[in-house]
C-alpha positions in Angstrom: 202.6 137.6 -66.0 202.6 140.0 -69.1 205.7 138.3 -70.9 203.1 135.1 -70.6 200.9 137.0 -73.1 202.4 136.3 -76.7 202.6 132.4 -75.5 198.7 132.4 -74.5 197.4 134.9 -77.4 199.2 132.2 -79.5 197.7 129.2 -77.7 194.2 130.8 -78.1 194.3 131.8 -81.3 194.4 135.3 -80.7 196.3 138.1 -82.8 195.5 141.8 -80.7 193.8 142.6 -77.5 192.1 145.7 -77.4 191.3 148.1 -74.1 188.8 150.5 -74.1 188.4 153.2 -71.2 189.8 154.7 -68.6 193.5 153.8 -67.2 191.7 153.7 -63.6 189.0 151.2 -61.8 189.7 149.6 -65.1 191.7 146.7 -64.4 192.4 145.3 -68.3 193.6 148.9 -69.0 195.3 149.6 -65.3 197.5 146.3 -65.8 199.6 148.0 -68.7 199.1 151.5 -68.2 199.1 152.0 -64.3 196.7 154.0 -62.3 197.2 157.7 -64.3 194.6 160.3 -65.2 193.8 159.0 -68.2 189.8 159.3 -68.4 189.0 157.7 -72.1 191.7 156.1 -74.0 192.3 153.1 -76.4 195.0 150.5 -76.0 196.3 147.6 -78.4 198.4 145.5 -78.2 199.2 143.1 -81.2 200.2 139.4 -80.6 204.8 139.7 -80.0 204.7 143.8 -79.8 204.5 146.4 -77.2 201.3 147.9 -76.4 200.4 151.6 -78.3 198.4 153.8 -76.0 196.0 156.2 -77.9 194.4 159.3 -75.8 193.4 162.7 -76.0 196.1 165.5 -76.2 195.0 167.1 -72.9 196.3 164.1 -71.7 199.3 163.4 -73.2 201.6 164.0 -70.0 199.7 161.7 -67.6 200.0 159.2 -70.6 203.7 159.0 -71.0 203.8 158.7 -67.4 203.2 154.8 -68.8 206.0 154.8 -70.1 204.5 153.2 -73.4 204.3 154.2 -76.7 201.6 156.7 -77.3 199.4 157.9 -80.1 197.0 161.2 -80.2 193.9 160.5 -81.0 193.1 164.3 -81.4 194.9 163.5 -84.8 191.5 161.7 -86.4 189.7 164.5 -86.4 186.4 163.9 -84.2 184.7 166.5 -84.7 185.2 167.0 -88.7 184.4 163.2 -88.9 181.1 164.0 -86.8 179.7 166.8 -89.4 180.6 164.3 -92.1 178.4 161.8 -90.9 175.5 164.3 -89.8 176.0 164.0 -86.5 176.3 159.7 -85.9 178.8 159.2 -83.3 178.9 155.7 -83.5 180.1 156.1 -86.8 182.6 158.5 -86.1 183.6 156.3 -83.1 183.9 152.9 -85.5 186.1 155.5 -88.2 188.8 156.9 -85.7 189.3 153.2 -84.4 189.0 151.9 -88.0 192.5 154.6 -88.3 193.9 153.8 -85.3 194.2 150.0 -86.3 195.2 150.7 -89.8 197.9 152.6 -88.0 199.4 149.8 -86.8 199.1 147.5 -90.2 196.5 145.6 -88.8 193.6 145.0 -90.6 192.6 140.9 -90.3 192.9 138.6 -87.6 190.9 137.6 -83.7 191.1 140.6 -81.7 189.8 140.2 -77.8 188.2 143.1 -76.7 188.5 144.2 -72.7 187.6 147.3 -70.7 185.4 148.9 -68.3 182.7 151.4 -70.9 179.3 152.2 -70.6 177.8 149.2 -72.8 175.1 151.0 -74.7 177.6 154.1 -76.0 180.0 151.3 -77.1 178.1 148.8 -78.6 176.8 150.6 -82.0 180.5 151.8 -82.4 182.1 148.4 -82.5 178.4 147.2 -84.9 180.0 149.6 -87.1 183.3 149.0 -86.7 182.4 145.2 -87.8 181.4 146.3 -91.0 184.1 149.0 -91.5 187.3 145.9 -90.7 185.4 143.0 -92.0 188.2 140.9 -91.5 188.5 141.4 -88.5 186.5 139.1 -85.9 185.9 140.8 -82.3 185.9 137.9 -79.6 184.8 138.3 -75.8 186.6 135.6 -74.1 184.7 136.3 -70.6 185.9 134.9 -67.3 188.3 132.0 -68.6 190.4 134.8 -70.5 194.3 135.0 -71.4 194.6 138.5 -69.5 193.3 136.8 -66.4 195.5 133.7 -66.9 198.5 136.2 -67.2 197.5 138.0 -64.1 197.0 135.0 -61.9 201.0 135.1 -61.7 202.5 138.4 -60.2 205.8 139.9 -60.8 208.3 142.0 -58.3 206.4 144.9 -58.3 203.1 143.4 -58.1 204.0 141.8 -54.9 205.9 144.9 -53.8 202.3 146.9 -53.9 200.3 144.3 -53.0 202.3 143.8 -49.7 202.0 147.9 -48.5 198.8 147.4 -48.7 198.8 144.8 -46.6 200.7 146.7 -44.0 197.8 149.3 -44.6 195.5 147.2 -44.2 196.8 145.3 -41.0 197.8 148.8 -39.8 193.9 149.7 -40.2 192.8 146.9 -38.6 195.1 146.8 -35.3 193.4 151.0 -35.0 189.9 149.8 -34.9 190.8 146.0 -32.5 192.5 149.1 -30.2 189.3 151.9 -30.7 187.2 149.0 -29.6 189.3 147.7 -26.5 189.1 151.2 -25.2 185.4 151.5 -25.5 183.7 152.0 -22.5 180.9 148.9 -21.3 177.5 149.3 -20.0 175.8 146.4 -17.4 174.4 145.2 -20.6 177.8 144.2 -21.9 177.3 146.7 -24.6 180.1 149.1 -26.1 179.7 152.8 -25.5 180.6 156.2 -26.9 182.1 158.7 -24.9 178.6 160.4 -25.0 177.0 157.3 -23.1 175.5 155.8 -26.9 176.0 152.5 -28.1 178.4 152.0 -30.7 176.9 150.6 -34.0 178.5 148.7 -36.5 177.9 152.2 -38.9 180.3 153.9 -36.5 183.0 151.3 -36.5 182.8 151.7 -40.7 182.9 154.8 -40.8 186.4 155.3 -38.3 187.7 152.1 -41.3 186.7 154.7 -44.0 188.4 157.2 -42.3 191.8 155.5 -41.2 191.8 153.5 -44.9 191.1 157.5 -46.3 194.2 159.2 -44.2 196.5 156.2 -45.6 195.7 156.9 -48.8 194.1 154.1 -50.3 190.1 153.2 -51.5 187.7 151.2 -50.0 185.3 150.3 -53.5 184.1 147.5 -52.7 182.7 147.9 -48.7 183.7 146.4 -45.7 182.2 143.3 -43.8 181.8 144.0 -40.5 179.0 141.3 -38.9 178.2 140.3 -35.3 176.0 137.8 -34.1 174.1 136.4 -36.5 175.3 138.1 -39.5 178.6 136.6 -38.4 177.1 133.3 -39.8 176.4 134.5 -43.2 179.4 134.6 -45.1 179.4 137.9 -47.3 176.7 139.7 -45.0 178.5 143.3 -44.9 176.6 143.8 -41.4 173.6 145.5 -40.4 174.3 149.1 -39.8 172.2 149.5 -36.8 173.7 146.5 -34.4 175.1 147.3 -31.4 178.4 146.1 -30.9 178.7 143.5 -27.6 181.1 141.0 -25.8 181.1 137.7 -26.5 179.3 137.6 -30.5 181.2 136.7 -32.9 182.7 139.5 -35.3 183.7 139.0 -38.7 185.8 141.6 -40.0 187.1 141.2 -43.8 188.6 144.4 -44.9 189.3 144.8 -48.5 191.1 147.8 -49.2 192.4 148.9 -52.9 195.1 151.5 -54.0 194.4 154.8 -55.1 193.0 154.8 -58.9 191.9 151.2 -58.6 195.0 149.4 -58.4 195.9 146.5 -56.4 193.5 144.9 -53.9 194.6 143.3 -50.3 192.0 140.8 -48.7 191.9 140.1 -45.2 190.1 138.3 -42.4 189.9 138.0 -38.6 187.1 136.9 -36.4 187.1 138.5 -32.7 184.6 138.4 -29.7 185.2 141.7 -27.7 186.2 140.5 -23.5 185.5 137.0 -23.4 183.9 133.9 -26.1 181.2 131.5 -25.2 182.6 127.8 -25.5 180.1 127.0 -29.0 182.4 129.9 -30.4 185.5 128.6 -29.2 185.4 125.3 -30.6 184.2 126.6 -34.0 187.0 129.3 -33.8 189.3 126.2 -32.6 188.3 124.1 -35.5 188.8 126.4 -38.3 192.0 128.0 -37.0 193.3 123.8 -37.1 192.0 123.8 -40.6 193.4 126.7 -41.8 196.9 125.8 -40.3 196.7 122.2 -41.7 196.0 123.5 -45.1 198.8 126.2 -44.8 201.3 123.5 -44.1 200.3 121.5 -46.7 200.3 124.1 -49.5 202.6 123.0 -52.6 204.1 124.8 -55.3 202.3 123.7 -58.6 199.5 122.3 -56.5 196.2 122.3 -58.2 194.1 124.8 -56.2 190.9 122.8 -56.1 192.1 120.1 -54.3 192.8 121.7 -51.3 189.0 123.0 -51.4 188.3 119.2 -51.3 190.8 118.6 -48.7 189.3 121.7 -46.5 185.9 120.0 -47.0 187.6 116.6 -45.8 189.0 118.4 -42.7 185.9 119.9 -41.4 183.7 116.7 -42.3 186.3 115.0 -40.3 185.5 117.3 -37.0 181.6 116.8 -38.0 180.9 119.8 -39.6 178.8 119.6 -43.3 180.3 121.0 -46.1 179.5 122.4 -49.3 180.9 119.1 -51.5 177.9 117.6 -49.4 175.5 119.4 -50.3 176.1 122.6 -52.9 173.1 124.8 -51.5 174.1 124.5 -47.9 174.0 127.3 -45.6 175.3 126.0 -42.3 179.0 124.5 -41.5 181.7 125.1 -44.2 179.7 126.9 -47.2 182.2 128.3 -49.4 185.4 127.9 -51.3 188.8 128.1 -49.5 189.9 131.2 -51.3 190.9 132.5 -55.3 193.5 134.6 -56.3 193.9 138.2 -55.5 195.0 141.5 -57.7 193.6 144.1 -59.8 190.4 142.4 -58.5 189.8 141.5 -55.2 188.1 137.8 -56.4 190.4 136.5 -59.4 192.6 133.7 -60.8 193.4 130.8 -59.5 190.1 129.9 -58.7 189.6 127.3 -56.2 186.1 126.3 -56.5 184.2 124.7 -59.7 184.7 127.3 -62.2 188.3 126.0 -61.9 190.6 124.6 -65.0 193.9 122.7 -64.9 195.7 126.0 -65.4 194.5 127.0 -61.5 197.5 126.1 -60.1 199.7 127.3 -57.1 201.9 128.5 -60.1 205.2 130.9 -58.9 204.0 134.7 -58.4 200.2 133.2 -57.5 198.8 135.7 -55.2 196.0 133.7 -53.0 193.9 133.7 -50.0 193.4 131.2 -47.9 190.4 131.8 -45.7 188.7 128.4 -44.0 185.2 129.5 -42.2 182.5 128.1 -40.4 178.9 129.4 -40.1 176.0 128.8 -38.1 173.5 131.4 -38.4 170.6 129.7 -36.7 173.1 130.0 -33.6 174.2 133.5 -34.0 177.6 132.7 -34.7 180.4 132.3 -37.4 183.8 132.3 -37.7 186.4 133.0 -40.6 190.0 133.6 -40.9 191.8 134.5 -43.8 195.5 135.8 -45.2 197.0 136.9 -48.4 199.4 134.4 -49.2 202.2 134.8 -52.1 203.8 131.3 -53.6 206.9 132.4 -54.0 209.6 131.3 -57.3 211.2 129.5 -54.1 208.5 126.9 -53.7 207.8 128.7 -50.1 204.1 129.9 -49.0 204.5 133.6 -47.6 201.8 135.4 -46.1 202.2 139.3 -47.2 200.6 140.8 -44.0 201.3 138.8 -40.4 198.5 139.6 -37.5 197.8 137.8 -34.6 195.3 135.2 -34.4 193.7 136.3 -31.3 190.0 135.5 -31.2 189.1 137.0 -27.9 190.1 140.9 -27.1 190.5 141.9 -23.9 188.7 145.1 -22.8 190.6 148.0 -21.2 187.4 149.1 -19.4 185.5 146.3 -18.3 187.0 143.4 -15.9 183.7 140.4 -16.6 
């Protein structure tokens, strides 16, 4: 959580954090600022004070909306700084943060550097701003870094936001498990549009796009919807041009973020449309075991890798190969049990080898848990998966309840 940060900037050594960019589908800058229209902006925040905002004056409403102190940088003069220097804007750049740091009476010490900026326009500014604060030392800490510790834990409102859009996203899911139970059915046992085409996998997208759209939330980052064989490949987003059918497999992992690029929601549920072919009921029957074994035996404080181990144990047990078997498998279990969720969709806790003692079901975690199996050479796989918030309790909550259902019964076709 933020009020973690002085304790870890401490641990690591580290005196200021500093944001560049925009205050959305930024998620460094987003976690302090909020999604607001705030299109370029600078944000530091010096080891046991409050973060200072600095931004353009045309924006100085939408940046009090943050309710954090803020600075305009219109007061550094860009453009007289520019016709000093003949026109070398990475100079200019490396000057106005060179003020905006003096500013705040810091002039020596580690200072991480986050944000989402086009690389090339920022990296002369900061090889200038090296040699304008020489005392200062500008550190990348990459993916093991302090923010993303502090955001592996969620507080109140965190949870609050991610769980509406986890009613979103359930609520968009049950529309599209009802649009396709009302489809009609050819003698081929394919779905039909009320023009007599078969529906596609495109079509089913686009009604998602459209239903996530009207609830007001963003869809970044796709949607994996795969039948058949593409069921059996774990991220395959689904060919646009397959036919949807009873009795394949569906894997349908929706996504969804808020508005701006704030919170993410992650979700899983693998159907066959009127009836399922026994291979795809045991699979189904075996991961939905799995899954509920390691649900129950979910522990506060419990290091997260070791239930990827046990998940591998579980399906070796029902003869299945898994990944701690061999690490370039491609059929059975393949993949890690889940990793935390938030301001990206794939964050903190990890579960899988990038993993350090601090990945821990920790109070305020925010995980999935998503068990699959996946055998492409049979044209089938299988995947379930819930948000799942470790509570200050000790109790595992899942933010979004939906049945479990793996067949769907048709409305318009009787097998």
């Amino acid at each position: 959580m933020k009020n973690d940060l002085t304790q870890l900037m401490e641990r690591e050594n580290i005196d200021a954090i500093w944001i560049l960019g925009s205050a959305t589908h930024n998620p460094a800058m987003t976690y302090f600022t909020g999604s607001v229209h705030v299109s370029s902006a600078d944000l530091i925040l010096i080891k046991g004070q409050e973060p200072v905002l600095f931004c353009a004056a045309m924006e100085r409403d939408e940046a009090a909306n943050t309710g954090l102190k803020t600075i305009n940088a219109a007061k550094y003069e860009f453009m007289k700084l520019l016709e000093e220097t003949g026109g070398d804007v990475n100079l200019v750049g490396a000057m106005i943060r060179k003020k905006m740091f003096e500013e705040l009476g810091f002039t020596k010490g580690r200072v991480s550097v986050y944000g989402k900026v086009d690389l090339s326009s920022q990296l002369g500014m900061i090889s200038n701003l090296k040699d304008q604060l020489p005392d200062i030392v500008f550190i990348g800490e990459g993916n093991k870094s302090i923010l993303l510790e502090a955001r592996a834990t969620k507080d109140e409102d965190e949870i609050q936001r991610i769980r509406k859009m986890g009613e979103v996203t359930t609520g968009v899911v049950g529309k599209t498990a009802a649009y396709l139970q009302r489809c009609e059915v050819n003698a081929d046992e394919t779905l039909l549009n009320k023009n007599g085409t078969p529906v596609t996998v495109r079509e089913v997208k686009r009604k998602i796009n459209l239903w996530l759209a009207e609830a007001g939330v963003e869809n970044p980052e796709g949607t994996i919807f795969a039948i058949g064989g593409d069921a059996g490949v774990p991220h395959s987003a689904g060919n646009p041009e397959d036919k949807i059918c009873l009795g394949k497999t569906i894997i349908f992992d929706i996504y969804p973020q808020e508005a701006g690029g704030g919170y993410f929601f992650d979700f899983t549920r693998t159907w066959c449309l009127g009836y399922a072919p026994e291979p795809v009921n045991k699979i189904y029957q075996d991961v939905k075991t799995v899954y509920q074994t390691i649900m129950e035996e979910l522990e506060l404080n419990g290091w997260a890798p070791d239930y990827q181990d046990r998940t591998c144990e579980l399906f070796e047990t029902q003869g299945h190969k898994t990944i701690r078997q061999d690490n370039q498998l491609q059929s059975g279990y393949v993949h890690s049990l889940g990793h935390g969720l938030g301001l990206y969709v794939h964050e903190r806790p990890w579960f899988g080898k990038e993993a350090n003692p601090e990945d821990k079901l920790a109070p305020g975690s925010v995980v999935t848990i998503e068990p699959g199996l996946y055998y492409p050479e049979k044209g089938m796989g299988c995947r379930l998966e819930d948000t799942v918030w470790v509570r200050p309790d000790g109790k595992m909550e899942i933010l979004a309840a939906y049945p479990y259902d793996l067949v769907l019964p048709m409305d318009n076709w009787k097998g």
